[in-house]
N, C-alpha and C positions, 0 to 999 in steps of 0.2 A: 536601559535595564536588560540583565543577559536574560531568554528566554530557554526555557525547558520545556518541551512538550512531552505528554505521556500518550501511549498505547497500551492498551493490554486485554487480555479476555478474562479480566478479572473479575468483573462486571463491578455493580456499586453498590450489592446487598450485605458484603462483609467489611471489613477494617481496612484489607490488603491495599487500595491506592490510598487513603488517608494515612496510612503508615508511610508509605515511600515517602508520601508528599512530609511528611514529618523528619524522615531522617533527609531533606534534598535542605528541607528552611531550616534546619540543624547548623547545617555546613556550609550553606550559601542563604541568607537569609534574604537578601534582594532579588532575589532570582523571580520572575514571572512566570507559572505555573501555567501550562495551556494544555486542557483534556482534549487529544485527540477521538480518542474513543476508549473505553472499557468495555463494549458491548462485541467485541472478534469473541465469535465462536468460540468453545475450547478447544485448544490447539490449533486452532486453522490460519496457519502458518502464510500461507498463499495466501489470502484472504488480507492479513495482516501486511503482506506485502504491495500488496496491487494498491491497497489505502493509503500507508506510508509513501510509495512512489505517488500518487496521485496530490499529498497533502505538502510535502516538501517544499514547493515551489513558490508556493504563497507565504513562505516565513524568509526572512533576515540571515542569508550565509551564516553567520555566524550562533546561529542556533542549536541547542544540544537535542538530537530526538531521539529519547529513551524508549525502548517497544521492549515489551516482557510477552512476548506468547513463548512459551516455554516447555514444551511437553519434554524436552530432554533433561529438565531440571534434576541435579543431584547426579549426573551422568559422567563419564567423559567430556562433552561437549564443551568447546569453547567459551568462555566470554570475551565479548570484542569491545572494542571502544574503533571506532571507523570516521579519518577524515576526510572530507574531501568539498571540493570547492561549494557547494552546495549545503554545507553545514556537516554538522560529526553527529556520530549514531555509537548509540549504547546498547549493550541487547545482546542475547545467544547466537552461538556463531549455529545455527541450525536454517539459515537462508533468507532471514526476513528483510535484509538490505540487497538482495540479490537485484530488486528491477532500481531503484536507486544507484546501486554501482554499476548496471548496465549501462545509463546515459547520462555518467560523470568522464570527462576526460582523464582523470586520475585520481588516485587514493590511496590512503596511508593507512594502516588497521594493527592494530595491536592487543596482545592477549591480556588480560585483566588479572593482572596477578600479585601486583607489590602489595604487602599488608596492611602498610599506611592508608591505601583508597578503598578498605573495607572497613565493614563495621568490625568489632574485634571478634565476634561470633558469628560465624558462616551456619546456616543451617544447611540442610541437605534440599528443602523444598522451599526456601522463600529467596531464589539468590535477585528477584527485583527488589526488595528490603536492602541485603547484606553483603550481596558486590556493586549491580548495575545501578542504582538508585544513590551510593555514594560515589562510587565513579563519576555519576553526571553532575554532580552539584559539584566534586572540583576540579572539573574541566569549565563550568561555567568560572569558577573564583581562580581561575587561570592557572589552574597545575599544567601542564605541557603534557599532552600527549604519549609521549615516550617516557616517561614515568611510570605507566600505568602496569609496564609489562614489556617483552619478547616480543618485536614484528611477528607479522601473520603476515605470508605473501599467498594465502591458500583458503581463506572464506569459502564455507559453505556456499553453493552457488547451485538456488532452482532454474529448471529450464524456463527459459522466458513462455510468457502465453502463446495460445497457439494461435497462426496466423500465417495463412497458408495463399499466398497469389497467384492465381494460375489465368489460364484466358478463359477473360469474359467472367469469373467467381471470385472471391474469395472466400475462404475459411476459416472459423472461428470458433469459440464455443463458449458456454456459457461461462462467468468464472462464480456470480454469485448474484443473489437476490439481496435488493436493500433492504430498507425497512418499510417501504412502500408497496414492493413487491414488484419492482423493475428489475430484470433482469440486464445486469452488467454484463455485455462481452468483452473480449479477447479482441475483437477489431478495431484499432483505431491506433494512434489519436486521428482524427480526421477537425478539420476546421473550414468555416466557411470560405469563400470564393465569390460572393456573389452570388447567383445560382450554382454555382459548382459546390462540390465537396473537394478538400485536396487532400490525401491518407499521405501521413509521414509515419511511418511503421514503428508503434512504438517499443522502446529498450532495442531497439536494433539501428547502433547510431550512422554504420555504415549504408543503409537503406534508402534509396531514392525515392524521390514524391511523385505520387501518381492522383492524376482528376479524374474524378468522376461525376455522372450526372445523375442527381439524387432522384430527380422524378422518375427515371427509369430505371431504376434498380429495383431488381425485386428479395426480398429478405424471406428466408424460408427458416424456422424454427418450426421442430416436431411437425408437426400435421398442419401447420398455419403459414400462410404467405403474405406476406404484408407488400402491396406495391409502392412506392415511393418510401423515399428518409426524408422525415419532416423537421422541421425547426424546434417546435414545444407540443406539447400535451393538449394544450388547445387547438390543435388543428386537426382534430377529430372528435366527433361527437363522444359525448359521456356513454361510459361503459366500452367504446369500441379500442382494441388496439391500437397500437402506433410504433412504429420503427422509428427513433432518432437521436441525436448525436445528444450525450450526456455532457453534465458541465466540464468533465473531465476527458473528453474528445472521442469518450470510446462508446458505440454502439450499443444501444438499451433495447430494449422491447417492453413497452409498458402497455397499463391498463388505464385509458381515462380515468382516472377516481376510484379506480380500482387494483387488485394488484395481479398483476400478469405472470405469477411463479404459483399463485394460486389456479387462476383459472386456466393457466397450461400444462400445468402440473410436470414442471420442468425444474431439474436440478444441476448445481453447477456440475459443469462437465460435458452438457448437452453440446454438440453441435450445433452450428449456423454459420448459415452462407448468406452471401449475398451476391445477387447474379446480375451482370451488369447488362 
């Protein structure tokens, strides 16, 4: 069964994703519908990307992932349709497949323009309705790619997160608080070793891997220093912080049972280090 996954910062109080999901079983009515999130901030574009790169990996190559954060909507701005070995991406050409296409070997992208893969009325403000949401369902019911439109060799492209190696630190900064109130950084991916950690620096596919030893690292966010990178949340008493490796490889700061973006009162963007 071909799969469609959605994004968007639509959230779930108005019509907006049960509409797409209306015109995608319109025109592919087999398609398997998978909510990535509705809940990205408005417009938070970076946000939308770091989740996309982080969600890809666990779905079927041949997967369509539809992301609508849109603040350029009714603009200039491109619509793309993007393949690449990793599955194909629907969405505004405004950067949100940017850490995605950082660690794909290659990709194909094309601008969304023939009239056939639109609804027949384009608005100015819903283009996930009335371009990108029938694009994705006939790419699922096997329209080709290069139908859709004019190559694009020029994708909007944000700078990758920050992550800064130097001797003895690295650098990082905060990108966002979940809904827990763990703070997601910018440093990783890192994966166990044993007692090691080993960082394969991520969207930087020419990067070498470097060890390090978690018990003695010390992590310094705002005013707070946390010593060692731990395994889970339980390995520190309730209420007390903790530094360690997210399911997704990249470095958190949480709050036992609590949430750590509250009680640090830290916003993305924040600085952190980790000093070896």
């Amino acid at each position: 069964m071909p799969i469609i996954t959605l994004l968007t910062d639509f959230g779930t109080e108005d019509e907006y994703v049960g509409v797409m999901k209306g015109v995608i079983l319109s025109i592919a009515p087999d398609v398997h519908l998978v909510d990535l999130s509705h809940r990205i901030p408005p417009q938070a574009v970076r946000r939308a990307a770091f989740l996309l790169s982080s969600a890809v990996p666990y779905f079927p190559p041949d997967t369509v992932h539809l992301a609508v954060v849109d603040p350029g909507v009714g603009t200039e701005r491109r619509a793309l349709a993007v393949r690449t070995p990793a599955g194909t991406f629907v969405g505004p050409d405004n950067g949100l497949f940017s850490w995605v296409l950082a660690e794909v070997p290659e990709w194909v992208a094309v601008e969304i323009r023939e009239p056939a893969y639109r609804l027949p009325r384009v608005s100015s403000t819903f283009h996930g309705r009335d371009i990108f949401a029938p694009a994705a369902a006939h790419l699922v019911a096997g329209v080709p790619l290069e139908r859709l439109g004019p190559r694009v060799t020029d994708p909007v492209m944000l700078p990758v997160p920050r992550l800064e190696i130097g001797a003895g630190v690295l650098e990082g900064e905060v990108l966002y608080a979940d809904r827990f109130g763990n703070l997601v950084t910018s440093i990783g991916r890192f994966q166990w070793d044993g007692d090691r950690l080993i960082l394969a620096p991520a969207f930087r596919p020419a990067s070498g891997e470097m060890a390090l030893s978690p018990k003695g690292a010390r992590v310094v966010l705002a005013d707070v220093e946390l010593r060692g990178i731990r395994r889970t949340y339980g390995d520190v008493a309730v209420g007390e912080p903790v530094a360690l490796v997210g399911s997704s490889g990249f470095l958190e700061i949480a709050i036992r049972q609590g949430s750590a973006a509250m009680a640090l009162g830290v916003v993305a963007g924040a600085p952190v280090r980790i000093l070896l």
